[in-house]
N, C-alpha and C positions, 0 to 999 in steps of 0.2 A: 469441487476440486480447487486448491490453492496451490499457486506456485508462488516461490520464492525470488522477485523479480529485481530487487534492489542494485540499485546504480552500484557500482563496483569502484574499490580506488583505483584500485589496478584493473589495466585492460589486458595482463598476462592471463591469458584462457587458460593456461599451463596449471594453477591454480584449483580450477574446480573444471572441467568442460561444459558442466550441463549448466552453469549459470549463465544467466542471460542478462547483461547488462541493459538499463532502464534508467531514466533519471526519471526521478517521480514531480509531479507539476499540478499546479491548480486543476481541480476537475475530475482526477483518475479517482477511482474508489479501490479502499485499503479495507486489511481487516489489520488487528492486532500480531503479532507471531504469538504469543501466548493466548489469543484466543480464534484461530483459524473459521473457526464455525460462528464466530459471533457477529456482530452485524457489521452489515457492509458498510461503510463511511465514505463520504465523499472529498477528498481534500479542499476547502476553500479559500483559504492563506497560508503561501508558502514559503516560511523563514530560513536562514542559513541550517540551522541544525532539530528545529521541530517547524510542523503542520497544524493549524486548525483543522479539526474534521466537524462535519454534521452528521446527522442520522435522524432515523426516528424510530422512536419505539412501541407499537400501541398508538400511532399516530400523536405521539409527542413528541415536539424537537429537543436534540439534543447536540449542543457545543463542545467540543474539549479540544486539550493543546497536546502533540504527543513531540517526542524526540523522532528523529527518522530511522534512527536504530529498529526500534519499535515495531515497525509498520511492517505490510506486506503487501502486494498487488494482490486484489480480489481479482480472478478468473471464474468468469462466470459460464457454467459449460454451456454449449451449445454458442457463442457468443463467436463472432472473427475477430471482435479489436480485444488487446490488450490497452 
């Protein structure tokens, strides 16, 4: 299960109620929002408006840059932190 955790501009809850404000930071693991099921990444450089992520695939590593738009907090069930 994924939730949609993204740091919000507005802190009016009035807005949505069920969102959960988060600012995202070095270390948290995101999935894509267009691909919620695909692999979980870990954030390791965190710029004003995108993230480097890692991963691996097949036990290959894998680098890329995304926008923060992009992203989503992976919830991993059975887990207590966000």
């Amino acid at each position: 299960m994924f939730l949609n955790l993204m740091a919000l501009k507005s802190k009016d809850s009035t807005i949505n109620p069920y969102m959960v404000s988060y600012e995202l930071k070095e270390g948290d693991v995101v999935v894509l929002k267009s691909q919620p099921t695909g692999p979980k990444m870990t954030i390791v450089i965190y710029n004003e408006d995108t993230v480097q992520c890692v991963w691996f695939e097949e036990r290959k590593p894998f680098r890329q840059e995304y926008k923060l738009t992009s992203l989503q907090v992976a919830v991993i069930i059975g887990s207590t932190e966000i």
